[in-house]
C-alpha positions as CSV (number, residue, x, y, z in Angstrom):
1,X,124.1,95.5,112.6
2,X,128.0,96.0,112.4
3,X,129.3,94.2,115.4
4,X,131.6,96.5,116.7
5,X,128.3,98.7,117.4
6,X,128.1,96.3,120.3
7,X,130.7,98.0,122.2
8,X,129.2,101.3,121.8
9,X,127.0,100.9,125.3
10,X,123.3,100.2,125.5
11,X,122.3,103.2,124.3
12,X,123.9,102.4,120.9
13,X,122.5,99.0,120.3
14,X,118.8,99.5,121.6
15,X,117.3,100.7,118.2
16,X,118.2,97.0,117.4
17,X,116.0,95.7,120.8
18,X,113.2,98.4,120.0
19,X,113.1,96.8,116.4
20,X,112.6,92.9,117.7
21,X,110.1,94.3,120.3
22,X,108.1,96.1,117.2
23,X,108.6,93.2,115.3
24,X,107.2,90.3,117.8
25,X,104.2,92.4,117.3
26,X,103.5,93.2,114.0
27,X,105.3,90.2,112.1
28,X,106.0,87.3,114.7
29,X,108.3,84.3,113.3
30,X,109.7,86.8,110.6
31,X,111.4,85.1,107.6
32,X,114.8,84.5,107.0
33,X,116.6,85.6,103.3
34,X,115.6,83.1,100.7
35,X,117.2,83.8,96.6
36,X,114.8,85.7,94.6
37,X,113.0,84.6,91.5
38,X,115.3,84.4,88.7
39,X,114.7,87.1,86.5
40,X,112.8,89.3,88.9
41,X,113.0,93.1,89.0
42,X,115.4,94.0,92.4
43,X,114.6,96.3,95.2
44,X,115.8,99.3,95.8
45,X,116.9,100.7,99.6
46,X,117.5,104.2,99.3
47,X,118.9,105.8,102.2
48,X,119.1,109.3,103.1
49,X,120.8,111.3,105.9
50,X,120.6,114.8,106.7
51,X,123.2,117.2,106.8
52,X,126.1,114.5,106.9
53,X,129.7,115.8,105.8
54,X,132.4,113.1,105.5
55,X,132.9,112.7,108.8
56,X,132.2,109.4,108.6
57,X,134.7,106.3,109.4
58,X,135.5,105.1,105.8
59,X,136.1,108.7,104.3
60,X,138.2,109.6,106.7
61,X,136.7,113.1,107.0
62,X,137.7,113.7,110.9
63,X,139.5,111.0,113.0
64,X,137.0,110.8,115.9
65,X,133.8,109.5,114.0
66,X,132.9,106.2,114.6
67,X,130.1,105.0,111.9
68,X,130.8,101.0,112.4
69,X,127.6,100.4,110.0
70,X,128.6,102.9,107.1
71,X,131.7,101.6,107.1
72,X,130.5,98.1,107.0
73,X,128.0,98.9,104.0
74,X,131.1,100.7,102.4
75,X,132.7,97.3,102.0
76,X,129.9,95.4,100.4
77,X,130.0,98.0,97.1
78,X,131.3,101.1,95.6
79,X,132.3,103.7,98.0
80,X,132.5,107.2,96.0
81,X,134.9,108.8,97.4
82,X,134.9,112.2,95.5
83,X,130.9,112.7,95.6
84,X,129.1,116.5,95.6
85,X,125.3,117.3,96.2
86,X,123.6,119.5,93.1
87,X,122.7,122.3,95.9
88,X,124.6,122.9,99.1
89,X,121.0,123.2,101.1
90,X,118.7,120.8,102.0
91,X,115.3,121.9,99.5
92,X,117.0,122.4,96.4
93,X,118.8,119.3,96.7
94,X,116.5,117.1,97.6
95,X,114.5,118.6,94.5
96,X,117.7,117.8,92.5
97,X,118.0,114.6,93.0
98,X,114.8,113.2,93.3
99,X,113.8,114.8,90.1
100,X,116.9,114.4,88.4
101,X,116.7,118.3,87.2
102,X,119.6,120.8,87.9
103,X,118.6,123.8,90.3
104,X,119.6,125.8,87.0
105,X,117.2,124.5,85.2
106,X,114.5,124.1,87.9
107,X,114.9,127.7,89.2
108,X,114.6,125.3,93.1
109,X,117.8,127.4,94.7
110,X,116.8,127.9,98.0
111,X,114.5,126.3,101.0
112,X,111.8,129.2,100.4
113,X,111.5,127.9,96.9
114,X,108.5,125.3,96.2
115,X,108.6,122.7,93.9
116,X,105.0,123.2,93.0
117,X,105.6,126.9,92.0
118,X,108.5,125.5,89.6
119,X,106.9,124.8,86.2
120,X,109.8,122.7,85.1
121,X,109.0,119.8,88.1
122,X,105.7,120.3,87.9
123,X,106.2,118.4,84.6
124,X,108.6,115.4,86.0
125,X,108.3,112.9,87.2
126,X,109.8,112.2,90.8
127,X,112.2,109.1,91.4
128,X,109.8,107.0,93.8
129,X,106.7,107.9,90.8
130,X,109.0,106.2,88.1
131,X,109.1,103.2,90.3
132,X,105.5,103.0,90.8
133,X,104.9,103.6,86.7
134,X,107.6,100.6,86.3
135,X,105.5,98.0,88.4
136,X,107.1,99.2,92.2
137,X,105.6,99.5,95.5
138,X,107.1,102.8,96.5
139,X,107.5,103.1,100.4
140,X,108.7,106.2,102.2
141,X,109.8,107.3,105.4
142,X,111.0,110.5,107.3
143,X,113.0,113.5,105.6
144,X,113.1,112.0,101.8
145,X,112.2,115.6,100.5
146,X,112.4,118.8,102.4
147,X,110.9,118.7,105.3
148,X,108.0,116.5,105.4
149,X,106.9,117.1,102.1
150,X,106.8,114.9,99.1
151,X,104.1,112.2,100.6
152,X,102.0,112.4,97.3
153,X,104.8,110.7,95.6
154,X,105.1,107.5,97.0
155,X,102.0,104.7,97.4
156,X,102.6,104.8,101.3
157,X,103.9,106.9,103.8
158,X,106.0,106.2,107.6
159,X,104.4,107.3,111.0
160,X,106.9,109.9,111.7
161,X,106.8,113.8,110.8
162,X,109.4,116.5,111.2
163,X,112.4,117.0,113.2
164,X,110.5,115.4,116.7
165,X,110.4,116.6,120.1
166,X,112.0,119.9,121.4
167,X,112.9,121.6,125.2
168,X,110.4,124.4,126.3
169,X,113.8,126.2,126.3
170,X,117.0,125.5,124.4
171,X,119.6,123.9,126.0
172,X,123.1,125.5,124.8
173,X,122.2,127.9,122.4
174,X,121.2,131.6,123.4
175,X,117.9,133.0,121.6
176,X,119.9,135.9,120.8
177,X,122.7,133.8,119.2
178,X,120.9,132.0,115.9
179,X,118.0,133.1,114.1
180,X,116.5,129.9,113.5
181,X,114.8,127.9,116.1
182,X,116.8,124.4,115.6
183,X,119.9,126.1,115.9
184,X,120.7,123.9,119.4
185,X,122.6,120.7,120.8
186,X,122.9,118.7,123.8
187,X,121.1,115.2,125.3
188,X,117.0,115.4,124.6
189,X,115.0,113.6,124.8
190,X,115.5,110.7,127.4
191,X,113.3,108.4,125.8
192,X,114.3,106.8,122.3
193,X,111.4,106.0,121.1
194,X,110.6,110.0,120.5
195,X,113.4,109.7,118.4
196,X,111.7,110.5,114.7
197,X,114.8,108.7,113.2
198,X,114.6,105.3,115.6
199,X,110.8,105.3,114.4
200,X,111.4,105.7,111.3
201,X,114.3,102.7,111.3
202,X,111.4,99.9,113.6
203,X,108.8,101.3,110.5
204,X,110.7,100.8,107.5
205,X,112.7,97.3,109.0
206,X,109.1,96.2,109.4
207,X,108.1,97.3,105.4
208,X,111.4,95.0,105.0
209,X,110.2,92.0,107.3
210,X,106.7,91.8,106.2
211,X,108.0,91.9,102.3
212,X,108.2,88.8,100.5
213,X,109.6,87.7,97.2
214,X,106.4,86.9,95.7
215,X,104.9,90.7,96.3
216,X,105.8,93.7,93.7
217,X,109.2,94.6,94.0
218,X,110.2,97.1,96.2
219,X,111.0,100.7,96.1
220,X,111.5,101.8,100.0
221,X,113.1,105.4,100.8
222,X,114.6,106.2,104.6
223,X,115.1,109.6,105.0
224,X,117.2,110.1,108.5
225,X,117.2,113.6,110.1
226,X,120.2,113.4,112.2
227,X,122.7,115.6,112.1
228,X,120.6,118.5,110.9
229,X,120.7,120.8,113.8
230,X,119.0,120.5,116.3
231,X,122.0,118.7,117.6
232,X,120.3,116.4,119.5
233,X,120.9,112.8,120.4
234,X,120.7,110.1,123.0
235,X,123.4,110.5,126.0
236,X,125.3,107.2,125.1
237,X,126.2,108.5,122.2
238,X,127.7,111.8,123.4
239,X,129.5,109.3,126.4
240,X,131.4,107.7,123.0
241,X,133.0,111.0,122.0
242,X,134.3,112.9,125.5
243,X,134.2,116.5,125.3
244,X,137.3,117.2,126.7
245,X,138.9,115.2,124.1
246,X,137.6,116.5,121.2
247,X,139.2,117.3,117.8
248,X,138.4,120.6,116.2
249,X,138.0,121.5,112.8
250,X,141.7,123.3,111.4
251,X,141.2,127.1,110.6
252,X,143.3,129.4,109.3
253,X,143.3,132.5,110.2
254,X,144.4,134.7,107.0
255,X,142.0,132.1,105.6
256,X,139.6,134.5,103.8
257,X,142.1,137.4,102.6
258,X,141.8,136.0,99.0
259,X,137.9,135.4,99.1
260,X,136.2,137.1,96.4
261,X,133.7,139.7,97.8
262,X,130.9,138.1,96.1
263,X,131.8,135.0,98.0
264,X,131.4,136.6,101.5
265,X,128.1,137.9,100.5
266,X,126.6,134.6,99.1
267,X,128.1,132.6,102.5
268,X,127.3,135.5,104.8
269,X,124.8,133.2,107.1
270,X,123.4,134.3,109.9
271,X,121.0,132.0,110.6
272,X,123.6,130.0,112.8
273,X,125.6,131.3,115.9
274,X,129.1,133.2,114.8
275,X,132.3,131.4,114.6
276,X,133.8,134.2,116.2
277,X,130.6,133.7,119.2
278,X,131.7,129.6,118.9
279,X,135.3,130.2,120.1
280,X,135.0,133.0,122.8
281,X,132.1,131.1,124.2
282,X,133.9,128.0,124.6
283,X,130.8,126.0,123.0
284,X,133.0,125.0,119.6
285,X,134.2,122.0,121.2
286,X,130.4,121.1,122.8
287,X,129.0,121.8,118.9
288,X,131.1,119.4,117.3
289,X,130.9,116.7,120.0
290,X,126.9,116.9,119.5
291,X,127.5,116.7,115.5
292,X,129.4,113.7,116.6
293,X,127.6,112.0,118.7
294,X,124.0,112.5,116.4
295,X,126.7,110.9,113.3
296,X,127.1,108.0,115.6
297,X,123.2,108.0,116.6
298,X,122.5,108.5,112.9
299,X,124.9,105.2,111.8
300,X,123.0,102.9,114.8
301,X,119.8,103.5,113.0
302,X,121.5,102.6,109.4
303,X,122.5,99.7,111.4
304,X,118.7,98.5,112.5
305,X,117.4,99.3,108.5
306,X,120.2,97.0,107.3
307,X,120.2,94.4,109.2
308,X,116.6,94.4,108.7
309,X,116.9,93.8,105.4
310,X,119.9,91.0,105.9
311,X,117.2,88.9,107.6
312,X,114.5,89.6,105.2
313,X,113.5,87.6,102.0
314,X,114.9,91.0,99.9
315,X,118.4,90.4,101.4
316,X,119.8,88.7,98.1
317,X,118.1,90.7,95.4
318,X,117.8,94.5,96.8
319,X,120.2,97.1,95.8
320,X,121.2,99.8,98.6
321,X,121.8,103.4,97.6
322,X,123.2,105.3,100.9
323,X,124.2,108.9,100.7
324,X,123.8,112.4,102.2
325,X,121.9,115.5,101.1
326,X,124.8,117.7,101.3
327,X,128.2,118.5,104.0
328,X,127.8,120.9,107.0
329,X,130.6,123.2,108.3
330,X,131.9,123.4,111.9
331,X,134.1,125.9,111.9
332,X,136.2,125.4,108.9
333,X,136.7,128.9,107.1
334,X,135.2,130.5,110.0
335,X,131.7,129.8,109.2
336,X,128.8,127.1,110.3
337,X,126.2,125.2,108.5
338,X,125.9,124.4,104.8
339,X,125.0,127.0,102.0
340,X,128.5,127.7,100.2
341,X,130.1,126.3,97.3
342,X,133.0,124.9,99.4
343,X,134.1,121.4,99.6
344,X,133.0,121.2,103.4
345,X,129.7,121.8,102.1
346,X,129.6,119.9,99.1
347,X,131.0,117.0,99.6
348,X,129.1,113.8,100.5
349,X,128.9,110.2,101.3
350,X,127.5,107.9,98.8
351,X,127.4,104.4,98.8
352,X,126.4,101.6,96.4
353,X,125.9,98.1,97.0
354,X,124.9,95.3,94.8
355,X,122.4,92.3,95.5
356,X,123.7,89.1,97.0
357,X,123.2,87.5,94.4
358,X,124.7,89.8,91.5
359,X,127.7,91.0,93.5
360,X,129.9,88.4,91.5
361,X,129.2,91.1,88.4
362,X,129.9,94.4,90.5
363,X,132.5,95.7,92.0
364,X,132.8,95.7,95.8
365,X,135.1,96.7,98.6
366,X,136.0,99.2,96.4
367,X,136.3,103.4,96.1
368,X,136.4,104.9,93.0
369,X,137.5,108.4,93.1
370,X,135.8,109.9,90.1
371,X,134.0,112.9,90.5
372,X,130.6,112.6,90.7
373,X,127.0,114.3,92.1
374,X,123.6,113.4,93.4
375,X,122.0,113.8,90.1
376,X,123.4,110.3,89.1
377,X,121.2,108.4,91.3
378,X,118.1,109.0,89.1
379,X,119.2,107.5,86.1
380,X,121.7,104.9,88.3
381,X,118.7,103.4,89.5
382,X,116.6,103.5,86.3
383,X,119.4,101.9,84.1
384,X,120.3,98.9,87.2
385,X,116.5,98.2,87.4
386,X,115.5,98.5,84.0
387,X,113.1,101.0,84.0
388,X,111.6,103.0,80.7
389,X,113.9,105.8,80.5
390,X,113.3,108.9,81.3
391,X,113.9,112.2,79.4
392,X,113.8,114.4,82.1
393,X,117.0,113.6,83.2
394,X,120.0,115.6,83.2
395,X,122.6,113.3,85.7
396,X,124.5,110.5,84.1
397,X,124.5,107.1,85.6
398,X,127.0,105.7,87.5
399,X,126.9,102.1,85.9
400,X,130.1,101.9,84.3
401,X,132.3,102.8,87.4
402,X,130.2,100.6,89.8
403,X,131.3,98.1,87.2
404,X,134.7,98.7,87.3
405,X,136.0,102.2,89.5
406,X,138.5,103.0,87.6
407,X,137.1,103.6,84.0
408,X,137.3,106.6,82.3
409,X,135.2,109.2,83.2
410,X,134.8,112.5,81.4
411,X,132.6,114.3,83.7
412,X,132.5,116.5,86.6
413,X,130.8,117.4,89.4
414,X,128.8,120.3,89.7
415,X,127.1,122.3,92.4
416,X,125.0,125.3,92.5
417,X,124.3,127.7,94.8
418,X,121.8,130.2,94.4
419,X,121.2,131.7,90.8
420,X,124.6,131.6,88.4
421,X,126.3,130.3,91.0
422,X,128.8,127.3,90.8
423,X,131.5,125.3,91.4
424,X,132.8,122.2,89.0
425,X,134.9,119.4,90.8
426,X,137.4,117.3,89.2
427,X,139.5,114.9,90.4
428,X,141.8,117.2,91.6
429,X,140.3,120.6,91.4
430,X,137.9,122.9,92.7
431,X,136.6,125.6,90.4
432,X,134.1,128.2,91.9
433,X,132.5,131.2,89.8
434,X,129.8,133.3,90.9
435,X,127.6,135.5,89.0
436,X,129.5,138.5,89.2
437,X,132.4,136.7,87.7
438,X,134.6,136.0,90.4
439,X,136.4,132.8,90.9
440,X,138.3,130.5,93.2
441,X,140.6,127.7,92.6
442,X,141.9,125.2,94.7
443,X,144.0,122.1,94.4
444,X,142.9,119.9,96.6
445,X,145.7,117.4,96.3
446,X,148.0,120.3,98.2
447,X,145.6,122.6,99.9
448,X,142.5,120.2,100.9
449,X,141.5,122.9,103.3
450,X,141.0,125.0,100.3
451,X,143.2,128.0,102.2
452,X,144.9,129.1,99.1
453,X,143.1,130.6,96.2
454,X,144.8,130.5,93.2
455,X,142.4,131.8,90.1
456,X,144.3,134.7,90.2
457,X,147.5,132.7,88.9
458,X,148.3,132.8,85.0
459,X,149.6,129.5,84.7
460,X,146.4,128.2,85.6
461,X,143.9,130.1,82.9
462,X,143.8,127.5,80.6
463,X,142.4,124.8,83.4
464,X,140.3,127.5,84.4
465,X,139.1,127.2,80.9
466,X,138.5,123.6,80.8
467,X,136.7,123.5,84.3
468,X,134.4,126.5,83.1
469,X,133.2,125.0,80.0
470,X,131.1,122.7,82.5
471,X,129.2,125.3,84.2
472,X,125.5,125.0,82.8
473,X,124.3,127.3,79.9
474,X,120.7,127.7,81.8
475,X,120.3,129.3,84.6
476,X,116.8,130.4,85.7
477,X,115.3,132.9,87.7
478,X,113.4,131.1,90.9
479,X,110.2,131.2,90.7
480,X,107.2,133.2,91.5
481,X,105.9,132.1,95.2
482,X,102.3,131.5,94.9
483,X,100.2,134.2,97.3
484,X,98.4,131.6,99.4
485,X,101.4,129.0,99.9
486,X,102.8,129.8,103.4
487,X,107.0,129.6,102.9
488,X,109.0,126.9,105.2
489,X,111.0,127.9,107.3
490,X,114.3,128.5,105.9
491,X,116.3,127.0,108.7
492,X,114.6,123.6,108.4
């Protein structure tokens, strides 16, 4: 763990001191990095959070964070700087990038939608299920695909299930106020270890302890659930970012007068509080601390997994893969949550670090501001572990700019949001259509806060052009639910 995580009060560094206590039971005298086999296949760490935006230290994203640990991991590899989920809600991406299939294609556009009722995935093969064909011992843990689901496609499966504990009553947010259940924040509960996320970090640092060079190679997926509402996390962590000090998002009031109507409709959320209920309840600046304070909560169990795996016999031949499912708003263009074609929304940490003992042949303390999406991890990881390939694939790997950051790079990022609806990220520009035809256009080099929609400007049809020729010819109806399968809820 980072050591300026140290500083951060007890409640920061005790994930590490429930780890060694786990430990001394279940793997006494654990053993200490030693080079793997030349020639062997390397591990894979694949680490997912929940619902983080870039407000995290090394992105810069809002100037309060403190993330010692991602930032520390950012140094050790390829920090993508410019990096957008394939769906701006937690099922659909999740389905995205773990099958490597567009929602477009997969007709998976919304929480309510199952994978199994999608004939397209029911034909692919999931990430973790490529490793195990290719000789892997795939190991999951927590929120790796919506929910809790997606056990059947990994060998073995973590103790922990779901979001954990909740109050009898909610603790800041009215009943009246959100729709969904989880919509909350504040200190719960007192003890850690009812914490999904810490039990999830002691599980999988023990998969890493008892792990030796000699056994299969790895495959082990973390899925963290923190900051996903409900906002809840230790009170040291709230202590590290004072309420009455707290930043808040910019808005601009006139913000939405050049909105498309179809826009509104698609964002139109009411699963979440109001901004407007947010700012004349004086709970805006309690909100974000929470998101805060479950970012730093979140980075202290990052912290346990990796050091884990520094003191393992995996530390020199194990590749990390550290990223988020999609952003979250707080305010920004008056609205909360994800679901929206936005940057806020969209954009995402990701993270790649080399092995030990191939970092000589990667680049490293870098960030490479290509834009890119979470359907590159699939075929990433098959072409750096040398995997069969695999046809089903529609994301392009991400080898030659973790080799050098600054190649040239043709493509773009896309997201989608709902049927036929998209938006394409360059390096520079965002380009949003929606089904109806509508579009928005920002430059975020001048406007990051995308206040200024300029698709209406002539001088800019013929990048509207280019930037629309990447929006996907196939775009599929969702599918039929099956009768008997009971939906999730759509909040989750």
């Amino acid at each position: 763990m980072h050591p300026n995580t140290l500083c951060f009060r007890s409640w920061a560094v005790f994930p590490v001191f429930f780890l060694s206590v786990l430990l001394s039971l279940v793997c006494p005298g654990f053993r200490q990095a030693s080079a793997a086999p030349e020639g062997s296949k390397p591990n894979v760490l694949l680490i997912t959070i929940d619902d983080l935006n870039d407000w995290v230290g090394c992105l810069g994203g809002h100037p309060q964070t403190l993330t010692p640990n991602i930032d520390a991991l950012a140094k050790r590899g390829v920090l993508f700087t410019n990096a957008h989920c394939g769906a701006p809600v937690c099922n659909p991406s999740r389905a995205s990038f773990m099958s490597g299939i567009r929602p477009s294609t997969s007709g998976i556009y919304e929480n309510s939608d199952a994978m199994t009722d999608s004939p397209v995935i029911q034909k692919a093969v999931m990430l973790p299920q490529h490793f195990s064909a290719n000789g892997y011992r795939s190991v999951g843990t927590g929120k790796l695909f919506h929910g809790s689901s997606g056990k059947e496609y990994f060998d073995e499966y973590g103790p922990a299930d779901g979001q954990g504990p909740t109050p009898k009553e909610k603790l800041n947010c009215p009943k009246e106020q959100a729709k969904s259940k989880l919509w909350d924040w504040g200190v719960f509960p007192e003890a850690l270890e009812h914490y999904n996320d810490v039990t999830d970090a002691a599980w999988a640092a023990a998969q890493l302890h008892e792990a030796t060079s000699k056994d299969k190679p790895l495959f082990l997926g973390v899925g963290f659930y923190r900051p996903h509402v409900p906002l809840y996390a230790p009170e040291g962590f709230f202590a590290m970012h004072p309420r009455n000090q707290i930043i808040l998002p910019e808005v601009l009031d006139t913000d939405r007068s050049d909105i498309p109507k179809s826009a509104l409709d698609l964002t139109d959320n009411d699963t979440p509080p109001s901004h407007d209920w947010f700012v004349k309840s004086g709970e805006w600046s309690h909100a974000v601390q929470a998101y805060l304070a479950c970012i730093s909560f979140v980075d202290s169990n990052v912290g346990t997994v990796i050091d884990a795996l520094d003191r393992s016999a995996l530390a020199d031949n194990t590749w990390i893969v550290l990223f988020s499912d999609h952003g979250f708003f707080l305010g920004e263009k008056q609205r909360w949550a994800k679901q929206a074609l936005w940057e806020r929304a969209t954009k995402v940490p990701l993270i790649i670090v080399p092995p030990k003992n191939l970092a000589a042949d990667w680049a490293t303390a870098a960030t490479c501001p290509k834009p890119v999406d979470l359907l590159s991890i699939y075929p990433t990881l098959v072409e750096l572990c040398g995997l069969t390939e695999q046809p089903q694939l529609q994301g392009y790997s991400l080898v030659p700019l973790l080799k050098d950051p600054a190649a040239e790079w043709t493509h773009r990022a896309l997201t989608t949001y709902t049927q036929n609806n998209h938006a394409v990220r360059s390096e520079r520009w965002r380009y949003i259509r929606y089904h109806d035809g509508a579009e928005e256009l920002y430059d975020m080099q001048n406007d990051p806060h995308e206040w200024y929609n300029l698709a209406n400007k002539p001088e800019h049809a013929a990048l509207i052009e280019e930037m629309k020729s990447y929006l996907p010819t196939e775009n599929v109806s969702s599918p039929p639910a099956k009768p008997s399968r009971k939906r999730r809820d759509a909040g989750e």
